[in-house]
C-alpha positions as CSV (number, residue, x, y, z in Angstrom):
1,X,23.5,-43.6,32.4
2,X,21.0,-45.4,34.9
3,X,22.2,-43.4,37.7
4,X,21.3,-39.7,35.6
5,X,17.8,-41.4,34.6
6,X,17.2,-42.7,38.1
7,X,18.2,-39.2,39.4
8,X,15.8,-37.4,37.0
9,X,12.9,-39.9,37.9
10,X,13.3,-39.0,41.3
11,X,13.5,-35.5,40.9
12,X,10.4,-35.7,38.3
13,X,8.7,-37.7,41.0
14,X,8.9,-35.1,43.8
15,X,7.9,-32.4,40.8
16,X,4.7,-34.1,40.5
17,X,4.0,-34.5,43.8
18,X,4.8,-30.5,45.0
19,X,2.3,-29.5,41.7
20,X,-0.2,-32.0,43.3
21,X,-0.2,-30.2,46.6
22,X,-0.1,-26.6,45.3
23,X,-3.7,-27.8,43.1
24,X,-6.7,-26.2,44.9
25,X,-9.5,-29.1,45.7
26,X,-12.6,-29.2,44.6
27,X,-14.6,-27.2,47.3
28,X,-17.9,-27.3,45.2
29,X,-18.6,-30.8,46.6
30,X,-21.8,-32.7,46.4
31,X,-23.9,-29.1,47.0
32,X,-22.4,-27.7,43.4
33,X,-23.7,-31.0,41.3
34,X,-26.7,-31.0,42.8
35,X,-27.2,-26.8,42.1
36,X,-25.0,-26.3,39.8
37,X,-22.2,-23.9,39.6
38,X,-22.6,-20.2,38.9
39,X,-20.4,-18.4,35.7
40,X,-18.1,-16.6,37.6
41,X,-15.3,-14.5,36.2
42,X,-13.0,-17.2,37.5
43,X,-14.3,-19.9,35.7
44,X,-15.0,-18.2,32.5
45,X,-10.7,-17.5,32.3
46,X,-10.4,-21.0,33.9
47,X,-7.8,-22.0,30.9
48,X,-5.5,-18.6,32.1
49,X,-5.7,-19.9,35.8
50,X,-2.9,-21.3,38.3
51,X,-5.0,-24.0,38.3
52,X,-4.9,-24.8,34.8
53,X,-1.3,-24.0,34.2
54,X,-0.3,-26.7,37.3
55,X,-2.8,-28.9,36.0
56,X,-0.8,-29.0,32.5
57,X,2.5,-29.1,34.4
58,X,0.8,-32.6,36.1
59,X,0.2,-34.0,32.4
60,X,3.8,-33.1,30.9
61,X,6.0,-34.1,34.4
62,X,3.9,-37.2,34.9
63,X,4.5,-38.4,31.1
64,X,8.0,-37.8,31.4
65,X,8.1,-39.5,35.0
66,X,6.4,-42.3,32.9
67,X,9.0,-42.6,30.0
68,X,12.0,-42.2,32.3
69,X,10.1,-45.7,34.1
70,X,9.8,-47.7,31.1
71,X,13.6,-46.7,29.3
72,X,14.8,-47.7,33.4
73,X,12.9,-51.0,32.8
74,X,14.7,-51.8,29.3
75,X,18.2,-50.8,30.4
């Protein structure tokens, strides 16, 4: 039983680090908070975004990564 969950936390672990890569920066830097950002078509359908969808997938993968640490640290 520890060897599937240490398996899956690996595997869970690379998962969060690909969908951390494949996230697009934040190129507005220090020159879009000082003038703001424009309402672009792209931000308006933000939530329909690849961004948004890997930004989920980081919430739900890191949460399980999280639960498979603390049953490991029981067992």
């Amino acid at each position: 039983m520890t060897i599937v969950l240490t398996i899956l936390q690996l595997l869970s672990a690379i998962a969060i680090i690909l969908i951390v890569l494949l996230q697009s920066g934040k190129k507005a830097g220090l020159s879009g908070a000082i003038g703001g950002i424009s309402e672009t078509f792209m931000s308006k359908n933000k939530s329909k975004s690849l961004d948004a969808r890997l930004a989920k997938m980081t919430k739900w993968i890191g949460l399980v990564f999280v639960v498979l640490t603390i049953v490991l640290n029981i067992l």
